[in-house]
N, C-alpha and C positions, 0 to 999 in steps of 0.2 A: 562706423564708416562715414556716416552724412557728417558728424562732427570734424573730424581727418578734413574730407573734403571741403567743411567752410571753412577750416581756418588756410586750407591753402588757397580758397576764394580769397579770404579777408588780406594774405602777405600781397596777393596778386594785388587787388584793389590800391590797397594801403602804398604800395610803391605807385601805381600809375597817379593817385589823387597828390601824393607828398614831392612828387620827379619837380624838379626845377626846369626853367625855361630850357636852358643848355640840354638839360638829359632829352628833354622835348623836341628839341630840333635835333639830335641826334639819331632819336628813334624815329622823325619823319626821315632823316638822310638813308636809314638802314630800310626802311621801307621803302624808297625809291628805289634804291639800289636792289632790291629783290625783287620790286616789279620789273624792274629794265630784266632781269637777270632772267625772270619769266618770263619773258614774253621773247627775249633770243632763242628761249629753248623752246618754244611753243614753235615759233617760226620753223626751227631745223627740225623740229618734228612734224610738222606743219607738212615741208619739200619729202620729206623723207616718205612718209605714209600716203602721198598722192602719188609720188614714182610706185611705189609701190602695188599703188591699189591699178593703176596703167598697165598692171602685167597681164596680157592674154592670160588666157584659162585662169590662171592661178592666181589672180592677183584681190579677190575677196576672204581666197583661202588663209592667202599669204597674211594676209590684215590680224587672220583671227590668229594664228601660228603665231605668229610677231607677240599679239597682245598675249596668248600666253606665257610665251618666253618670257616676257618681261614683267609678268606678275609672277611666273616661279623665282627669277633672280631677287624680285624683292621679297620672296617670302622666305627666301634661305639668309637675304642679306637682315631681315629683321630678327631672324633665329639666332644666326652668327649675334648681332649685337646684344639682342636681348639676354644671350649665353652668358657675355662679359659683362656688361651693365647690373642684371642682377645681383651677380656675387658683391656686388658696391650698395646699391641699393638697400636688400636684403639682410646683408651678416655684415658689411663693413662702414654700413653709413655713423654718422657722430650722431644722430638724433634717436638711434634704436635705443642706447645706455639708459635715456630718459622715457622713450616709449613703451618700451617690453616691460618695464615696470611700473607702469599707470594702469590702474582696471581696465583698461581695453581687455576684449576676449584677444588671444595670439591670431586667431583666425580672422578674426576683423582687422589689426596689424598686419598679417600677411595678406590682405584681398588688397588693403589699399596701398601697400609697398606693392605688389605685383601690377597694379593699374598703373603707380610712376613708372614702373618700368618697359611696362609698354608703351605709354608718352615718352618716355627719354630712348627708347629703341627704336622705334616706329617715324616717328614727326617728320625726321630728315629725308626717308625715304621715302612716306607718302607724299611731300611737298616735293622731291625729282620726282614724282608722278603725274603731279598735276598737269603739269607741260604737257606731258604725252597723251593722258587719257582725252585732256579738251583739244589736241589736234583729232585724236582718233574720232570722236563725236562731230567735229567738222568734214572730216574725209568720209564720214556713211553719212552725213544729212541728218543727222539727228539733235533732237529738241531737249527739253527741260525734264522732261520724263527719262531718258538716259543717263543725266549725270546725278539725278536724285537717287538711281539704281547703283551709280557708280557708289556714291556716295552712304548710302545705307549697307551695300553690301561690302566697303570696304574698311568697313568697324570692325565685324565678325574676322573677316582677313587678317587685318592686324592684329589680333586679341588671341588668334587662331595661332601665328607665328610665334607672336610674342610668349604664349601659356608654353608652346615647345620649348623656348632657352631658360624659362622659368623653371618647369619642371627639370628640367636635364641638370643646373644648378642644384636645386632643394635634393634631389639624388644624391647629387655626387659629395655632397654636404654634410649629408646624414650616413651616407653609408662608407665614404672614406673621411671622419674628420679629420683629419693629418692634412695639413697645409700642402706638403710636398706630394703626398701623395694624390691628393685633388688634383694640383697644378699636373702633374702626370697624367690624370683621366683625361682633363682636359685638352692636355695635345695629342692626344691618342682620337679623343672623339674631332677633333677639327682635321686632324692627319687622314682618317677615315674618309670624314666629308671632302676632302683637298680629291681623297686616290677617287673617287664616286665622280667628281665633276672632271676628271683630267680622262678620265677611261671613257666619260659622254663625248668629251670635247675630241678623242682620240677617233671616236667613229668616222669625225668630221662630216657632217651631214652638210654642210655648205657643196659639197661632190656633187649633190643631187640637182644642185642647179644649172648645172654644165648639160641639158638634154640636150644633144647633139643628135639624138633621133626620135621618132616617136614613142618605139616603146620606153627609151630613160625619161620621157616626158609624163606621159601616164604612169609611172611608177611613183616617179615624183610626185606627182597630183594625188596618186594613192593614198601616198605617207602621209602629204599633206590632212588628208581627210581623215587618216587615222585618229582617233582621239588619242589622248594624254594619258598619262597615270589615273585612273579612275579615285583614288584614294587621296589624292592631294587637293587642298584648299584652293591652289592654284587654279587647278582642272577647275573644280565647280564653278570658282567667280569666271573664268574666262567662257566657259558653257553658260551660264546664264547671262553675259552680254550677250553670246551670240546667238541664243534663243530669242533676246530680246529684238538682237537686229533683224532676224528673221520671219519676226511676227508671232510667233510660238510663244504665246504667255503661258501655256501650260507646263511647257519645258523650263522656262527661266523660273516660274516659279517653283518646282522642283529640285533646282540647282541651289537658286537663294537661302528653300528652307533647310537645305540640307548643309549649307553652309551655317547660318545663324544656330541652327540645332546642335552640329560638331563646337561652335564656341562658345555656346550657354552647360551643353557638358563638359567640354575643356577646363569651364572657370568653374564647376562645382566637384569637376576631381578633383583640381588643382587647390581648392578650399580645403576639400574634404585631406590630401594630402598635408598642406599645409597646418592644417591642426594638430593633425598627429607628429608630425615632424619639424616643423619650422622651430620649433624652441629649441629642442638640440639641438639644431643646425646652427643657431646662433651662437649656442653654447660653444660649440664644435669651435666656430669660427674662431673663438675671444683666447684661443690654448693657442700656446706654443713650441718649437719642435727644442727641444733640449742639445743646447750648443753641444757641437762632440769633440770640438777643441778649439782651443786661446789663439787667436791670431795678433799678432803683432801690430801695434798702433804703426798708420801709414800702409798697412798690407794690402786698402780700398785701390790701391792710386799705383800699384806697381807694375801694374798692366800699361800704364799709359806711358809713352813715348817720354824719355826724359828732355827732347828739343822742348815740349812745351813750358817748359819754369817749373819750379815748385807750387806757385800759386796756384798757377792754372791745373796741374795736377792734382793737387787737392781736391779742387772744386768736380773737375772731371769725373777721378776716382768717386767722390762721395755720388756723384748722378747715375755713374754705371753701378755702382752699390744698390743703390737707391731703385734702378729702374728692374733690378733684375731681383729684386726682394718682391716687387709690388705684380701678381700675375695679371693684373687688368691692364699692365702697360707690357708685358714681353710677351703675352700671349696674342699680342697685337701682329707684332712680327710671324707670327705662324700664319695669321690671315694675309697680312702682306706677300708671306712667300709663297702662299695659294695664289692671291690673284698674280702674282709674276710669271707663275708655273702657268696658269690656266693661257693670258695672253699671249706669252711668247710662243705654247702650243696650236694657238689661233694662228699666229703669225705663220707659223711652219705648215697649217694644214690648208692657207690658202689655197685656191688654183689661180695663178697669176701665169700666164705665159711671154705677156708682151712684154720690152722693156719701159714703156710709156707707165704700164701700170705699176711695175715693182716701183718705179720711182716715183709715181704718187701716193703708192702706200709708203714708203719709206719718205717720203714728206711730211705724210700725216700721222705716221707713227710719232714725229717728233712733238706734234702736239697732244697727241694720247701719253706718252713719257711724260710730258710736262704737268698733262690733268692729274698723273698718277703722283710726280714729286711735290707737286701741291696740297693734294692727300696727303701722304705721307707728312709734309711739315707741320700742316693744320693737326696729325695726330701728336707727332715727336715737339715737332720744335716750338710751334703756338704754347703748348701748356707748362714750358720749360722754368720759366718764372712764375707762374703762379702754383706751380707743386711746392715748390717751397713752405707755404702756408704760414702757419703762424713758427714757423722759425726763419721766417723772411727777416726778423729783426736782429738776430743772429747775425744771419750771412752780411749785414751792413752793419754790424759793431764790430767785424772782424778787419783788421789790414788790411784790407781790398778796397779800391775804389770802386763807384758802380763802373766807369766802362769795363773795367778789366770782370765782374761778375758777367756783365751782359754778352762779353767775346768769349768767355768759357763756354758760355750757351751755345754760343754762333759756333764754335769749335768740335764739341758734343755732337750737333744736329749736323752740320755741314758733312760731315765724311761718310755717315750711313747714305744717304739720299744722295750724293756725287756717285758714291758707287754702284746704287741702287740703279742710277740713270743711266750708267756708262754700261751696265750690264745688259739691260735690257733694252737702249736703242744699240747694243754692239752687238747683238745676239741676231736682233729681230732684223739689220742688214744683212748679218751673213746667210740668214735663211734666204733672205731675199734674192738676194748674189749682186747687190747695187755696185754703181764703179766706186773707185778708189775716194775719188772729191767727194759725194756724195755721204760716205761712211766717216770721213774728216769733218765735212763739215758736222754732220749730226751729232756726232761725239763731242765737239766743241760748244755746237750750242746746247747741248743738255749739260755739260758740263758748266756752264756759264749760270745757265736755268737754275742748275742746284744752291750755287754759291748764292745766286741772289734772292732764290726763294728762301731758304734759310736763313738770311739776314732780314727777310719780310718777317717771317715767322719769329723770329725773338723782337724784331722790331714791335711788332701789334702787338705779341704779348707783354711786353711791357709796358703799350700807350694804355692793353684794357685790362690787367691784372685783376683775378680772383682769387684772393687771397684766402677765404671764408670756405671753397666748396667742397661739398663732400664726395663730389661724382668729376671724375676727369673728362666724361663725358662733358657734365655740364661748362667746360670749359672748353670744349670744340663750339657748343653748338648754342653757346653768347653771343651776342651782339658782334663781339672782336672779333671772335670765329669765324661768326661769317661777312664781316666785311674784310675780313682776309681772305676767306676764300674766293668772293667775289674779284678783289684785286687781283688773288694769285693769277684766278682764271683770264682775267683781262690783260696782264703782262705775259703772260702764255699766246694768246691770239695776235697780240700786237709784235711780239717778236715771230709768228708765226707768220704773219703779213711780211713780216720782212726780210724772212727769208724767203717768199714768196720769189722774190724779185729775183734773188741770185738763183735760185733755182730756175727759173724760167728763162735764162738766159744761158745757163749752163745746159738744158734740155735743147731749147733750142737751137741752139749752136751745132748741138751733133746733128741735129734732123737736116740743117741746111748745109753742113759741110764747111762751115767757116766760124772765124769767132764770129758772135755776136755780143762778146762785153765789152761794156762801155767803164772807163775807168773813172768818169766825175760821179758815173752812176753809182758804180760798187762803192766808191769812197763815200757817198751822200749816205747810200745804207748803213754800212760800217760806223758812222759817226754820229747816225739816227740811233743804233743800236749801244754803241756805247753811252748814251747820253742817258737810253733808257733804262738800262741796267743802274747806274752810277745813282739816279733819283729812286728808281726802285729797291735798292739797296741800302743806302743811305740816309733817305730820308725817314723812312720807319724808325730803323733804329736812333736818329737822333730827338724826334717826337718822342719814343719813348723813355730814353733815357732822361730828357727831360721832365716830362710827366713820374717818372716813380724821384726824381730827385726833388720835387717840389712838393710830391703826394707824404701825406701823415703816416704810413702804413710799417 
């Protein structure tokens, strides 16, 4: 294991001491841009958990409820990952063929494969934490001693989530080898979890905050006080904050040890299993399913629309081939249609009565769609060009020029994610019952959002191509990753500001009984917004395509 671990000290080292000046200013650019990025979300977490803590009776309660909420999401969101990430890590990585057959013990190989995959499952979601937890430490007053608690107990947390989608792989590995038939458990065990959070979200507990008399008030406060699932990792870390807040070190330390205790046994089942099991899982992995009949050369590409050319069908066909062979990219889709299912169910179980408010949620929906299609491209469309891998050299000896490679991409991504958007800001208005203009415009501008997030997404990935990686993860969550998602998210706010404007003149117009649009107004937006899309859109993809047409690869 210590060996494992220094020589992934020494690639770390060896790349920061070898980076050239260029990669240097690059990684300082990526690191401004995370702190700016940090410190917007700290701020709106910052507003958010002061209104909150502002609430009569309830509003200490509310602090502690909240922070549990949001350390159960992340601990289902790191299971979820950790679920998919494994199977890549574990049975699918290129560096196992060479590992699994070096005197390492199997079990020292599976401890330190399951530790990457808790850093590659984990990272993204405890860095969206960060924001939140250092607001919540400023909204109770607290010191250097809280975030040291945050911090120690949120190892065991993550190790805790992570050993869950660990072991639920090395299961489903060993006891169904069969490629297909794995892929089957798996969407059976995420479909479970989908019907589990859509029957919580059905309760709609958001009802409870409607007290319109004293006793829905004290009930409310009841619930509030109620504890959590006593059995979940969630529970303990959010009990021992609030032990801590309280002054109760005898309780937090109770909570802590019981957390740290749950993930020191976690990791010596999870050993203990992995010895016994992990090598024929691997084994398991390396077979495969016996064709059961001859399909006709071009058979990939006959689903695709014959308007788009032959070329582009080719290329098309072999990615839809290719995406639905590979379960760590369509099993992706099942989580996607989870969180769609879960939102749009939020949206429906609002209590919304006035029309002021459906039309600020249906304003803001349009940037929640937007954070969602930005997801979505940073999974699908970012890693589009660098799955290719080493038959990237292939698809450039072939009759294709690069732009026509790079617009089969743009083609591929563009239509899941347009429709993905039109569905769920067209759903989440008619819950709402917003007017006619309102449900036009939003459909337009999500529809705009997709085309040119997609074109962001193959743009970036061609300026930061990984051609080398073994983890598609590891291709979200690079460099290019996230100064794409960074951009995404900032041409999402900026078109968001800009409809700010027509919305506000369309709202108030009805309020005062006359128009209030102004026609150099709407036309200065309209011409702000196409200029932004047209740079947003464009200029990725031409940076990129220049970049692989100059790049050795």
């Amino acid at each position: 294991m210590i060996l494992l671990l220094k020589i992934q000290f020494l690639k770390l080292k060896n790349r920061i001491v070898r980076s050239t000046g260029p990669e240097r200013w690059k990684a300082a650019a990526f690191a401004a841009l995370g702190i700016l990025f940090f410190v917007f979300l700290h701020w709106g977490a910052l507003r958010f958990l002061r209104a909150v803590h502002g609430v009569e009776l309830a509003g200490p309660l509310l602090l502690v409820k909240i922070l549990s909420m949001a350390l159960l999401t992340a601990f289902f969101m790191i299971l979820f990952s950790a679920t998919i990430t494994s199977f890549t890590t574990l049975f699918f990585a290129r560096d196992l063929a060479l590992l699994v057959h070096t005197p390492l013990p199997h079990r020292t190989l599976f401890a330190f494969k399951s530790l990457e995959t808790a850093v590659f499952s984990s990272w993204m979601m405890v860095l969206a934490l960060l924001p939140f937890l250092a607001a919540y430490g400023r909204v109770t007053g607290q010191g250097a001693g809280f975030y040291l608690l945050l911090a120690v107990l949120g190892m065991p947390f993550a190790w805790l989530a992570s050993a869950g989608g660990i072991g639920l792989s090395l299961g489903l590995m060993r006891v169904f080898p069969a490629r297909r038939v794995r892929d089957i458990m798996l969407a059976v065990a995420m479909g479970i979890c989908t019907g589990l959070f859509l029957w919580v979200r059905w309760l709609a507990p958001a009802k409870f905050l409607r007290a319109d008399t004293m006793s829905a008030t004290l009930e409310y406060i009841a619930l509030l006080e109620a504890p959590s699932s006593p059995w979940l990792p969630s529970t303990w870390y959010a009990q021992a904050v609030a032990a801590f807040l309280n002054g109760s070190a005898r309780e937090a330390v109770f909570y802590g040890a019981a957390l740290v205790f749950a993930a020191a046994l976690a990791f010596a089942l999870l050993v203990a299993a992995g010895e016994r099991s992990y090598y024929a899982g691997w084994v398991a992995a390396q077979e495969c399913d016996r064709r059961k009949k001859r399909r006709p050369l071009g058979a990939e590409w006959r689903g695709v629309p014959g308007f788009f050319g032959t070329r582009f069908r080719a290329i098309l066909g072999k990615d839809l081939a290719v995406f639905f062979r590979d379960p760590n990219q369509w099993s992706q889709l099942l989580m996607l249609a989870s969180v769609a299912a879960v939102y749009l169910l939020s949206i429906h179980k609002l209590p919304l009565d006035s029309r002021f408010l459906k039309g600020l949620v249906s304003f803001l929906n349009i940037g929640m769609t937007g954070f969602v299609l930005a997801s979505v491209a940073l999974r699908f469309v970012f890693p589009a060009v660098s799955l290719e891998g080493r038959s990237w050299w292939a698809l450039r000896s072939a009759p294709l020029s690069l732009w026509e490679i790079l617009w089969s991409k743009f083609l591929g991504g563009v239509a899941p994610i347009a429709v993905l958007g039109v569905v769920l800001v067209g759903v989440s208005n008619h819950f709402l019952g917003v007017d006619p203009f309102v449900t036009r415009l939003s459909n337009l501008t999500v529809l705009v959002m997709a085309v040119t997030l997609a074109g962001m997404g193959v743009g970036f990935g061609a300026l930061f191509p990984r051609f080398g990686v073994e983890n598609v993860a590891q291709i979200q969550t690079s460099a290019g990753g996230v100064l794409f998602m960074v951009t995404g998210l900032l041409y999402v706010a900026l078109t968001l500001a800009l409809e700010a404007v027509l919305m506000r003149m369309h709202y108030f117009s009805a309020v005062v009984g006359r128009s209030l649009w102004s026609g150099p107004v709407v036309a200065a937006v309209l011409a702000v917004m196409a200029l932004l899309n047209l740079l947003a859109f464009f200029l990725p993809l031409v940076w990129g395509h220049r970049h692989l047409s100059r790049a050795d690869v």
